[in-house]
C-alpha positions as CSV (number, residue, x, y, z in Angstrom):
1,X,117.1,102.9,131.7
2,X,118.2,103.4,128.1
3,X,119.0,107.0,127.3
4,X,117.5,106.4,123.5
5,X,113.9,105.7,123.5
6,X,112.6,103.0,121.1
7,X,109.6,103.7,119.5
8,X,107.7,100.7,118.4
9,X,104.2,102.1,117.6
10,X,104.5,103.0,114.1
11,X,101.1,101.2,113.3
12,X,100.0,104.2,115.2
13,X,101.6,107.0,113.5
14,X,104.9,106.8,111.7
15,X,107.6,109.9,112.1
16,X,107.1,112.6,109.0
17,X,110.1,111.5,106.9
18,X,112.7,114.4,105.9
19,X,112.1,113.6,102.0
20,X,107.9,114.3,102.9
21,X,108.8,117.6,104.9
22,X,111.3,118.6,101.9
23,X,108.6,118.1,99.6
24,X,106.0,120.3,102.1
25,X,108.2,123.1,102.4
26,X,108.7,123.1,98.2
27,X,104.6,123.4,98.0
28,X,104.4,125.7,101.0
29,X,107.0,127.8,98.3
30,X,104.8,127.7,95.4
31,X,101.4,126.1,96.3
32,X,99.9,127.0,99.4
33,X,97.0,129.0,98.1
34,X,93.3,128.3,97.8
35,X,93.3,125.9,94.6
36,X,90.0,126.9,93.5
37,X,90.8,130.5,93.4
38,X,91.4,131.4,89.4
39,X,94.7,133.8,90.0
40,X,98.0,133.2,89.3
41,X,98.3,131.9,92.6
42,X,95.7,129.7,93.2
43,X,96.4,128.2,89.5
44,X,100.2,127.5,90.7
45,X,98.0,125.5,94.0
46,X,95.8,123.6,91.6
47,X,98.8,122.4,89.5
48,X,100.2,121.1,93.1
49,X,97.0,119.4,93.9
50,X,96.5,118.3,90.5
51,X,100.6,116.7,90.0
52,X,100.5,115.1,93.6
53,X,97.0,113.4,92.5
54,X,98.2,112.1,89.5
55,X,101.1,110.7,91.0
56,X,98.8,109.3,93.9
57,X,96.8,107.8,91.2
58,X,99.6,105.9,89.6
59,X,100.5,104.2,92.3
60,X,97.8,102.7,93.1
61,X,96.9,101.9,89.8
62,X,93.7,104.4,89.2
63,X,92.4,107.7,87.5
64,X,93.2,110.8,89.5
65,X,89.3,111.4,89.0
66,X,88.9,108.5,91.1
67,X,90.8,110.0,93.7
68,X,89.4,112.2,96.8
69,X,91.1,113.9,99.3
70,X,90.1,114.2,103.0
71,X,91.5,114.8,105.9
72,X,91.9,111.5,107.4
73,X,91.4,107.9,107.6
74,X,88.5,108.2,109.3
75,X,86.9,110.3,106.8
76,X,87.9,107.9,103.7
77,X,85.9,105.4,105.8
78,X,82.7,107.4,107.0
79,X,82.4,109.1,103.2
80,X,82.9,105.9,101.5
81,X,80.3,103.9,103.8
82,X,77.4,106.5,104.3
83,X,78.1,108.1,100.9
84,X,77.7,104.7,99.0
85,X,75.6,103.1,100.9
86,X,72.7,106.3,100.8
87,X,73.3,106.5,97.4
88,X,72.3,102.7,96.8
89,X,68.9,102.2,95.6
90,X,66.9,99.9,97.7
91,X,69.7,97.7,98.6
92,X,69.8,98.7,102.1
93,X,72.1,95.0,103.5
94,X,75.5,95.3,104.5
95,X,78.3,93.0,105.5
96,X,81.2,93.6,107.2
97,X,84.0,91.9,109.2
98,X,83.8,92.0,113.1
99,X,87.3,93.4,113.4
100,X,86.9,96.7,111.3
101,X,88.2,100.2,113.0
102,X,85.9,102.0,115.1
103,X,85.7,104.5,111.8
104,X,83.7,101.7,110.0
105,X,81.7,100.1,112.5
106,X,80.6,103.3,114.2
107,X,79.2,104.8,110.8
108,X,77.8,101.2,110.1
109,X,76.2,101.7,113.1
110,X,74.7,105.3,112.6
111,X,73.4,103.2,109.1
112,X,71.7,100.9,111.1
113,X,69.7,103.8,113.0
114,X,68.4,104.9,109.7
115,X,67.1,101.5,108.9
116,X,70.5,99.6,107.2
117,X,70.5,95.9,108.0
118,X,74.5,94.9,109.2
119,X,75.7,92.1,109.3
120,X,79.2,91.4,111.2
121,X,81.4,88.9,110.1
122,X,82.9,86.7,112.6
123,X,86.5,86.0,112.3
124,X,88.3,82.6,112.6
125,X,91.3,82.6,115.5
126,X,93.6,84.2,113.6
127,X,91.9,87.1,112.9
128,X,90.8,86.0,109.3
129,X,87.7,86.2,107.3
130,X,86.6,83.1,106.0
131,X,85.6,83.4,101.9
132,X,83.0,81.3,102.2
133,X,81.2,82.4,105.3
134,X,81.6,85.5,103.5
135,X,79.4,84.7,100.4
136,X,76.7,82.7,102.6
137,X,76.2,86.4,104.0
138,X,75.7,87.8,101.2
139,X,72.3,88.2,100.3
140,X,70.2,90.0,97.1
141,X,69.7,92.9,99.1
142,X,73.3,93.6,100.0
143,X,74.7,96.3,98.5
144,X,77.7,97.0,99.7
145,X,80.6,95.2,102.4
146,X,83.3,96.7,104.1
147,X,86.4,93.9,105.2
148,X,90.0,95.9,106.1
149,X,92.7,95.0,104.3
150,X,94.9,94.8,107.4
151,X,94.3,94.8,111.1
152,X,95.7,98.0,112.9
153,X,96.0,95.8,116.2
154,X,97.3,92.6,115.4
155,X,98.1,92.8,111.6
156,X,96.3,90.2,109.9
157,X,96.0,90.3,106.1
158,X,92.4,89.4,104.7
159,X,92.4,87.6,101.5
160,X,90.6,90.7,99.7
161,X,91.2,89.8,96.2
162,X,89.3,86.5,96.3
163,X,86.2,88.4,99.0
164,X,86.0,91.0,96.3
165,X,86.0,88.5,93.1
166,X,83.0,87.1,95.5
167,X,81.5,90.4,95.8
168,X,81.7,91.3,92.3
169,X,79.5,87.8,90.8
170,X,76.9,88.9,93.3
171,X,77.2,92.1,92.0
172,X,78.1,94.4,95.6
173,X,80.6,97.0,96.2
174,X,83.5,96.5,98.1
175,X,85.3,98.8,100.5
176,X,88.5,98.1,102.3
177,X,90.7,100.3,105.2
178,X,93.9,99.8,103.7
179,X,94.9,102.7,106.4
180,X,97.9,100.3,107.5
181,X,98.7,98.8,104.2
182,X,100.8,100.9,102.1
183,X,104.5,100.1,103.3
184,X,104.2,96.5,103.6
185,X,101.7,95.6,101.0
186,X,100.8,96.4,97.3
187,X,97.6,98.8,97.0
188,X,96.8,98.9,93.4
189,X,92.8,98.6,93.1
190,X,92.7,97.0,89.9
191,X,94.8,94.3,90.8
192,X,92.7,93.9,94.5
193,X,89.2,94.2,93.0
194,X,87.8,96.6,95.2
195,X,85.4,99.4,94.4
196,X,87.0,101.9,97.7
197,X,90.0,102.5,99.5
198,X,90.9,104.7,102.2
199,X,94.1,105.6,103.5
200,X,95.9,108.0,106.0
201,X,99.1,109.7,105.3
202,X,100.3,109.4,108.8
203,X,100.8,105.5,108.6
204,X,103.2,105.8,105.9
205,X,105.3,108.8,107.0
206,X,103.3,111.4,105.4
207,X,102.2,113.4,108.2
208,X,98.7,114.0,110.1
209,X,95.4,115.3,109.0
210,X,95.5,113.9,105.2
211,X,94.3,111.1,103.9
212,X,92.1,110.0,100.5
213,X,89.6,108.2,99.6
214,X,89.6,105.8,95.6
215,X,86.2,105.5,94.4
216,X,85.9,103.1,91.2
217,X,84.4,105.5,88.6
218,X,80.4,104.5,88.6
219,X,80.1,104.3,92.1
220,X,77.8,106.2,93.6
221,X,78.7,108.2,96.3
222,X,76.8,111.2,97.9
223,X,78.9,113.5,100.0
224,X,78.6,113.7,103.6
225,X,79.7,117.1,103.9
226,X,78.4,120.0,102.1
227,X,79.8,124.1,100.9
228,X,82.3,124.5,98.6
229,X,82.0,121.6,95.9
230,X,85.5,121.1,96.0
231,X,87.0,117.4,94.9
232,X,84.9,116.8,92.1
233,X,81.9,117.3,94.3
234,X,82.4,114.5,96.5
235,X,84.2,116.6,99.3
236,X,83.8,120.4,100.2
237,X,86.3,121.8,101.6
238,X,89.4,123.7,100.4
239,X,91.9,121.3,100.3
240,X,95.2,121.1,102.2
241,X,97.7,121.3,99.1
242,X,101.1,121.5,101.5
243,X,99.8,118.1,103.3
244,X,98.4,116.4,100.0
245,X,102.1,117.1,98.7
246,X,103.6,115.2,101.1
247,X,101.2,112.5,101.3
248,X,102.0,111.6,97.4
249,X,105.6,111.5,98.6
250,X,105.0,109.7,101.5
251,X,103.4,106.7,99.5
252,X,105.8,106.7,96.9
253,X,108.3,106.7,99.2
254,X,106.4,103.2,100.7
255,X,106.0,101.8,96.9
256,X,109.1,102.1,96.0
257,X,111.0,100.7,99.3
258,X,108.8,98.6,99.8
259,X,110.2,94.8,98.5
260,X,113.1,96.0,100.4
261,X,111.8,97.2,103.7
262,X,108.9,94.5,104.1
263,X,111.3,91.6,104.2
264,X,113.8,93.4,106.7
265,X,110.9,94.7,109.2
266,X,109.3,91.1,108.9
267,X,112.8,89.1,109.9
268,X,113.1,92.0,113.3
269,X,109.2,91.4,113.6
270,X,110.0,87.5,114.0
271,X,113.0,88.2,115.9
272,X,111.3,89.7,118.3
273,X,108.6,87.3,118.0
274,X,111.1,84.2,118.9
275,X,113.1,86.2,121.4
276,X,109.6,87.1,123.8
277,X,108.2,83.3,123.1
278,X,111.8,81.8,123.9
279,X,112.5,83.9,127.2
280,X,108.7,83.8,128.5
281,X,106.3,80.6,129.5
282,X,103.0,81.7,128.8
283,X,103.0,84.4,126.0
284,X,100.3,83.9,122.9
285,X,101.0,85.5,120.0
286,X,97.7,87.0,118.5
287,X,97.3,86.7,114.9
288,X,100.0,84.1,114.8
289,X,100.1,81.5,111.6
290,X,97.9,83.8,109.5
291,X,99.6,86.0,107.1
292,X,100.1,89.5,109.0
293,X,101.8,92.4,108.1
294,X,105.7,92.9,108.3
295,X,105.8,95.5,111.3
296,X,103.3,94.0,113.6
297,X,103.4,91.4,116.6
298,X,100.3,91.4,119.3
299,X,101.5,89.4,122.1
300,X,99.2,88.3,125.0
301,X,101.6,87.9,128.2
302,X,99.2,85.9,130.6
303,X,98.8,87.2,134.2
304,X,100.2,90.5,133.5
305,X,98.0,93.3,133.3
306,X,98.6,95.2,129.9
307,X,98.1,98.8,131.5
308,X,100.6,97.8,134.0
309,X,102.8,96.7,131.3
310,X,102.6,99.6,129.0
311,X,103.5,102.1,132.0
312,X,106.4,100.3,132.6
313,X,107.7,99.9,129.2
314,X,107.3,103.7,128.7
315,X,109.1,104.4,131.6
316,X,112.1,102.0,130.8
317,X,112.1,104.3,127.1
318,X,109.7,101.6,125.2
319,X,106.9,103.3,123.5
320,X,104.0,100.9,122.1
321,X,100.8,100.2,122.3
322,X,98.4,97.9,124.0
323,X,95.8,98.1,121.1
324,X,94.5,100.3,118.6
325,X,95.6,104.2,119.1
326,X,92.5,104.8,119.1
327,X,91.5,102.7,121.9
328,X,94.7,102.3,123.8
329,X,94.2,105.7,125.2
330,X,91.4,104.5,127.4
331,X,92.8,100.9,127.4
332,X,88.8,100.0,126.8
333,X,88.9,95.8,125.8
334,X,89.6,95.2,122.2
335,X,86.9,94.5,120.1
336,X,89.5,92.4,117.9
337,X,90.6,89.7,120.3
338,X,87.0,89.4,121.7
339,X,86.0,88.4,118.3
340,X,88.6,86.4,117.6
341,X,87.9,84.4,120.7
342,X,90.4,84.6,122.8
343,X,89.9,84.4,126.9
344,X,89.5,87.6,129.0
345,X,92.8,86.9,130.6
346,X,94.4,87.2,126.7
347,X,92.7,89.9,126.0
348,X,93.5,92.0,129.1
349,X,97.1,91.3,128.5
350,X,97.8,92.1,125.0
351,X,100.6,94.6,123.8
352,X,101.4,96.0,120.2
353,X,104.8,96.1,119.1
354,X,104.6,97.7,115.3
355,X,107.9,98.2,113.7
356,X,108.9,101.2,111.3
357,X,111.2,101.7,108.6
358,X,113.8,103.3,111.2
359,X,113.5,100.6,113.5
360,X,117.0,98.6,113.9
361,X,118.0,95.2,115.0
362,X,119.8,96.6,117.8
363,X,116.7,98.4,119.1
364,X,115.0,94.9,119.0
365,X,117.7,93.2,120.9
366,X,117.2,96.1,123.9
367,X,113.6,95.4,123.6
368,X,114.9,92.0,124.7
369,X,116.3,93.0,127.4
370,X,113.4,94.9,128.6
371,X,110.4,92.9,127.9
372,X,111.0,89.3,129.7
373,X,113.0,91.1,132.9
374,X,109.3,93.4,133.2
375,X,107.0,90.8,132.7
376,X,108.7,88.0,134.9
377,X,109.2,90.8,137.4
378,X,105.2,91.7,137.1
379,X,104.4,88.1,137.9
380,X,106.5,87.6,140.8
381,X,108.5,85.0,139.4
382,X,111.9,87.0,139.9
């Protein structure tokens, strides 16, 4: 066993960098006070909030107005879908890809209880929605549609630009999870088309329990939660100024690194890619031939049980995934590769492998080492 662990789940949360906890511990300094409180105190917290929003903004290209915190992800997703779509006058249709998170299908389904028609986009077999299946299910009475901009599980890339152009001429609002986005890919709205994003501090090195919500100014959006009247009225809550500080370091941080550490995570992503397809018969990669993001690889290793698998990785000091975070903790079937069709023997032997900015080539040659010697030895053929 190698002394070092590798950790290769970074598409579930990525380590806090030291320049976002050096910019945590400056607000804690100066900022961490109620924002809304009208002393000196609070005033020096509101200028926090207010700088780290504004630089939040610019990168991704909108008005701090149009910017909300929340505390996660999740959130983002459940305040932008149940805040729009109850706000919407009479147009009570929504479309949405089968492959969203659980924190968009789950509120689309809660919408569906109070009388919302959903419609679920299939996905072709590489995980990708097709544009013009996508504006055959659009109909007058849909309002809104949600499509990801990235997969969490096996990282493919939606063409969102040309689904929102579509969205737009039929005159419906557009929400995307960009939750994994931010490091590989460019997030700036007005360039993308869309009317909401969400995101989540933690997949970009910013740390847990933070995250925001863009909302094109015009959209209607009632708040799900209710006190305080804080973020413009869209979120109560007093917001968590040390956290927020770091997030708006954290996705600078992603901007500006970005055309450098994209290309280098994607050449270890296919590295790793050719190195399990070279040294193993039978491995499918998921996603494969569609564009996917730089750090992630879903691999299917036939007649292995994933569970089995992921045990014995994380005992040989291998940490990833064998889905979504979310899921992988009860190792329940992925909704993802069901809808992209693949057979239940795929599906019940899929792993994760995301890739982070610290991750190095030689960690991906040990993953080598590891990977084919378990699975040929799970099989029987050693």
């Amino acid at each position: 066993m190698n002394a070092k662990r590798i950790y290769l789940d970074n598409a579930a949360t990525t380590p806090v960098r030291a320049e976002v906890e050096q910019a945590m511990r400056e607000a804690a300094d100066g900022g961490n006070y109620n924002p809304s409180s009208l002393h000196a105190e609070g005033r020096r917290a509101r200028a926090v909030l207010d700088d780290a929003r504004a630089r939040i903004a610019a990168i991704l290209g909108a008005a701090p107005k149009e910017i909300t915190f929340t505390a996660s992800g999740t959130e983002g997703n459940n305040l932008s879908l149940m805040g729009v779509a109850r706000a919407l006058d009479g147009r009570r249709h929504i479309v949405a890809s089968a492959i969203e998170h659980h924190s968009v299908l789950e509120p689309l389904e809660r919408l569906r209880e109070e009388g919302f028609r959903v419609t679920l986009l299939p996905v072709a077999r590489d995980g990708r929605v097709d544009p013009q299946r996508f504006a055959e299910a659009l109909e007058p009475e849909t309002g809104l549609a949600a499509i990801m901009y990235a997969n969490n599980e096996v990282g493919t890339v939606q063409p969102i630009a040309e689904l929102a152009a579509i969205a737009r001429e039929r005159g419906v609002l557009v929400h995307t999870d960009a939750v994994q986005a931010p490091s590989w890919l460019p997030v700036d709205v007005r360039e993308l088309g869309i009317d909401m994003l969400s995101l989540s501090a933690h997949k970009f090195g910013g740390g847990e329990g933070v995250g925001l919500l863009y909302a094109r100014g015009g959209v209607p959006l009632a708040p799900i939660l209710s006190g305080g009247g804080q973020e413009f009225g869209r979120r109560s809550g007093t917001e968590n100024v040390v956290g927020i500080a770091g997030m708006a370091r954290g996705l600078e941080l992603a901007a500006t690194e970005r055309a450098v550490q994209a290309p280098r995570i994607a050449a270890l992503r296919d590295r790793l890619e050719a190195g399990i397809s070279s040294a193993l018969p039978e491995v499918h990669v998921n996603g494969g031939g569609a564009p996917r993001l730089a750090n992630i690889l879903n691999v299917s290793f036939a007649g292995v049980d994933s569970a089995t698998l992921l045990i014995g990785m994380d005992l040989a000091g291998l940490a990833v995934s064998a889905g979504s975070a979310c899921t992988s903790g009860t190792l329940e079937p992925s909704h993802v590769l069901q809808a992209m069709g693949l057979e239940e023997r795929l599906r019940g032997s899929a792993l994760r492998f995301s890739l982070g900015a610290a991750t190095s080539a030689e960690e991906i040659e040990r993953v080598l080492e590891i990977v084919p010697r378990m699975v040929t030895e799970l099989r029987g053929d050693g």
